[in-house]
C-alpha positions in Angstrom: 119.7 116.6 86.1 120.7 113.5 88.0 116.9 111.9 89.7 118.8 110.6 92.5 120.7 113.9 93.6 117.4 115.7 92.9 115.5 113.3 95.5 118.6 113.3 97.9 118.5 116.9 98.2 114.8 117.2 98.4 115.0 114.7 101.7 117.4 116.3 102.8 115.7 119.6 102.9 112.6 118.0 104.1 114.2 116.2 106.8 115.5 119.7 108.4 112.0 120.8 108.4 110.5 117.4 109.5 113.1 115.6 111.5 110.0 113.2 112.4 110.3 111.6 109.1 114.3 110.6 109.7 112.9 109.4 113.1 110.2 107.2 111.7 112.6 105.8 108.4 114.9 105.0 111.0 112.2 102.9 113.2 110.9 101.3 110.2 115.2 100.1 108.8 115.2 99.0 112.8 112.0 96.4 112.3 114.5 95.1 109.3 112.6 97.0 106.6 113.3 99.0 103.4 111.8 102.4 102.9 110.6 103.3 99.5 108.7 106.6 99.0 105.5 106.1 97.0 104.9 110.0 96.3 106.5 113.5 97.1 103.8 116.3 97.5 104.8 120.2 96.2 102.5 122.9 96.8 102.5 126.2 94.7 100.3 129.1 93.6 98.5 129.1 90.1 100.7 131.6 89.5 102.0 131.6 85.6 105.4 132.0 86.8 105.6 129.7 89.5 102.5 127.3 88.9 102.0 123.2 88.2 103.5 123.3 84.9 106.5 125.6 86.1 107.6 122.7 89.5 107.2 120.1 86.8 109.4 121.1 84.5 112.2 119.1 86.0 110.9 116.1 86.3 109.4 116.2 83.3 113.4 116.4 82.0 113.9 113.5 84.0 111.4 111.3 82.7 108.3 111.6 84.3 104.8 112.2 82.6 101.3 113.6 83.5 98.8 111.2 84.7 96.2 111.8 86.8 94.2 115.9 87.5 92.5 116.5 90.5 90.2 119.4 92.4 89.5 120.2 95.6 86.6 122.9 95.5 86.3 123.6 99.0 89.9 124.2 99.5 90.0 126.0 96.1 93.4 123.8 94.5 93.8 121.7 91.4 96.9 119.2 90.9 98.3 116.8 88.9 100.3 113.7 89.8 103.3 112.4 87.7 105.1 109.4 87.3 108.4 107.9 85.5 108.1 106.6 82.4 110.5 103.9 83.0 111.4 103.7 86.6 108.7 101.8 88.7 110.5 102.5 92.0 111.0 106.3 91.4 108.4 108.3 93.2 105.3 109.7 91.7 104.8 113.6 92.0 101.7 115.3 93.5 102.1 118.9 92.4 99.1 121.0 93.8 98.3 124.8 93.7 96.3 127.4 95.2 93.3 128.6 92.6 93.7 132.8 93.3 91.1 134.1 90.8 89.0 132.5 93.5 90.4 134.4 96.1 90.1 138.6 97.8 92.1 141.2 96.0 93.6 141.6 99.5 95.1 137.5 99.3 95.9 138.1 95.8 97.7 141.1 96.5 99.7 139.8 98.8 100.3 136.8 97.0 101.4 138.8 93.9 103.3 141.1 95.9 105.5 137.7 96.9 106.2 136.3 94.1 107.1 139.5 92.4 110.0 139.3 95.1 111.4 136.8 93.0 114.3 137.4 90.8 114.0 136.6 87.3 117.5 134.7 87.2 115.8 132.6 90.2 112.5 131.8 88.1 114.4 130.8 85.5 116.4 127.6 87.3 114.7 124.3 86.7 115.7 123.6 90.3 113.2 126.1 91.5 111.7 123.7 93.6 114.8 123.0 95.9 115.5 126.9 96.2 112.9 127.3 99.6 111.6 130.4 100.4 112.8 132.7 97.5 111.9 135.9 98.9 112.1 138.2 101.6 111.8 137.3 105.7 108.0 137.0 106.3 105.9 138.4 108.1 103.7 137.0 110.8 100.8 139.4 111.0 100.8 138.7 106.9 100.9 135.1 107.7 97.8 135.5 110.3 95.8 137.0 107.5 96.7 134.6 105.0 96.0 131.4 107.7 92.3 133.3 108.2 91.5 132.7 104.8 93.9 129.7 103.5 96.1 127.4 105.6 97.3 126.3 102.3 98.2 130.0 101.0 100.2 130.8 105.0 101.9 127.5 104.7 103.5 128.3 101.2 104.7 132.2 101.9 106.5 130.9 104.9 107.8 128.0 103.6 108.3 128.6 99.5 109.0 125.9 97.3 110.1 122.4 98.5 108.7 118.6 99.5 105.4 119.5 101.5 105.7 115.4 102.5 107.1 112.4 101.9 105.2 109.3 101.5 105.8 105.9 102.7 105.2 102.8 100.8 103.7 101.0 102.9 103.0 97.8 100.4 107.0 97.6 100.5 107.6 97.5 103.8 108.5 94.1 104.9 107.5 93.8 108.5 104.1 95.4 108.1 101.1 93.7 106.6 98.8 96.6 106.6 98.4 100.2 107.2 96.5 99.8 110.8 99.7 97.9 111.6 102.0 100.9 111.0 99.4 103.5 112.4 99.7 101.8 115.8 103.5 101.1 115.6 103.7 105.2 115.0 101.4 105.8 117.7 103.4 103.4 120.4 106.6 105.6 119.1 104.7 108.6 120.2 103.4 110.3 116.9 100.6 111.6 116.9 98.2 110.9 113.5 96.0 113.5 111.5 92.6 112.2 112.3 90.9 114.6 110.4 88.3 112.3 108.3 89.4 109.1 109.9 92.7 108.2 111.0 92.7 105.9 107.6 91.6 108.0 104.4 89.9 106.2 102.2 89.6 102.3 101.9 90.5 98.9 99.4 86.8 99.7 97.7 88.6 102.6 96.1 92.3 100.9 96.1 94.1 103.3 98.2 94.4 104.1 101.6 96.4 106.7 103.5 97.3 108.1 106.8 99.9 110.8 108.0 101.5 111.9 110.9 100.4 115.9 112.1 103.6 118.4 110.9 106.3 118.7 113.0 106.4 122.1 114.6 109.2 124.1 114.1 110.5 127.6 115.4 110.4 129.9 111.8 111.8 133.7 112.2 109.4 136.3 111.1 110.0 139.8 110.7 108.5 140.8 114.3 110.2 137.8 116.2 110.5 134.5 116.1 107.2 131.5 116.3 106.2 128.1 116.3 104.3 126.7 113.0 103.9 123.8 111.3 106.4 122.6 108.8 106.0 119.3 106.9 104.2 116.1 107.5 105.1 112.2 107.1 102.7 110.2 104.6 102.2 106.2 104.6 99.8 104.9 101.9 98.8 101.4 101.0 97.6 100.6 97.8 95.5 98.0 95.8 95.3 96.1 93.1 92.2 96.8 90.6 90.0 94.0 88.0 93.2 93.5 86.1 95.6 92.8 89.2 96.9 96.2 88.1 98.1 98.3 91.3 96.4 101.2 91.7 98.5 104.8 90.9 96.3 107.5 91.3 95.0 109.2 94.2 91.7 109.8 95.6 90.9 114.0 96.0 88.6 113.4 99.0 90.8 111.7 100.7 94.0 113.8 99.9 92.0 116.2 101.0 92.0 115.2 104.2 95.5 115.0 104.1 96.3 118.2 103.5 94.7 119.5 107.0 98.2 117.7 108.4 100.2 120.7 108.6 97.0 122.9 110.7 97.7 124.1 113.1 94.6 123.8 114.9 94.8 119.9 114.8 98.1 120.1 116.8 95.9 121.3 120.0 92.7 119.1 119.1 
């Protein structure tokens, strides 16, 4: 498969759900800048048939590699990043999913119940992860009970499989010298940032920093009727050279941690 259809058609199925992030690439080409994405994020469940190893199997066909493995106890995820073998400009892939053996028999049932949905045929497409939501309408008093439990697990049965963000690379932008700089230019354009654990994650000590945008809301039709959730979420990161004036390519779990709490709902009213 061709890695710039495959990255055309993931933006522009994330751009449906996030027209924020068209907004903001459009600011940034305004202020005379290129837009390079530094990562795209995937969530999943740990799920044999739809898990890490299953989203990855693309771009592992088109040249990309394992790097780095991460955890996130208190969210209950593990996830690996990727990059090209070959192509420094093509974006790394952060591939996370939702740990169910540590989860109810009632989350784990409905999660199973979900992905059983699923046609085999469908399953069997390496382009699984630009299909979206491959099963049936949800519903949003199954969506309540998943958010009570795991934002993580709601936001994945209502949206299925596709870019959870994009992320700006902020180091190749040429009218910004930092990431304060394009936190404030976002916030004079009227976004509003995730502040949860700073409005910058992390710092140049550990070589990476990050910020995002909160998800764009978006009207979803459930089984009962129709309501407004989050969808996806805009990233910027900076990064840092290490020792060996090496740039820094991995990602810190604390911080993308953080991250993650873009797309709660409960930040959008905080």
């Amino acid at each position: 498969m061709d890695l710039t259809y495959f990255f055309e058609e993931l933006w522009k199925q994330y751009t449906v759900k996030t027209p924020s992030a068209q907004k903001i690439k459009s600011l940034f080409e305004a202020e005379g800048n290129t837009v390079f994405n530094d990562h795209i994020a995937i969530r999943t469940f740990n799920d044999p048939r739809v898990n890490i190893d299953i989203l990855a199997k693309p771009f592992i066909a088109m040249g990309y590699e394992p790097k780095g493995e991460y955890h996130f106890k208190a969210k209950k995820l593990r996830a690996k990043h990727f990059e090209h073998k070959s192509d420094g400009n093509a974006p790394k892939i952060f591939i996370s999913e939702l740990l169910l053996e540590e989860f109810s028999v009632e989350l784990n049932s409905i999660i199973q119940n979900t992905i059983n949905q699923i046609a085999h045929t469908v399953l069997q497409q390496e382009d699984l992860i630009l299909k979206g939501r491959v099963w049936a309408k949800p519903f949003f008093e199954i969506y309540k009970r998943l958010l009570s439990v795991s934002e993580y697990a709601a936001w994945v049965y209502v949206n299925g499989f596709c870019s959870n963000h994009f992320t700006v690379d902020v180091n190749k932008l040429q009218t910004f010298k930092n990431l304060s700089k394009v936190n404030e230019f976002l916030k004079e354009n009227g976004f509003k940032m995730n502040t949860s654990g700073g409005e910058i994650k992390g710092s140049p000590s550990q070589l990476l920093e990050q910020s995002s945008i909160l998800a764009d809301v978006v009207e979803v039709e459930f089984e009962e009727n129709v309501k407004e959730i989050t969808s996806c979420y805009y990233e910027f990161s900076y990064r840092y050279k290490n020792n060996h004036a090496v740039i820094f390519n991995g990602f810190i779990a604390d911080s993308a941690d953080k991250i993650f709490e873009s797309t709660d709902m409960q930040l959008q009213s905080s």
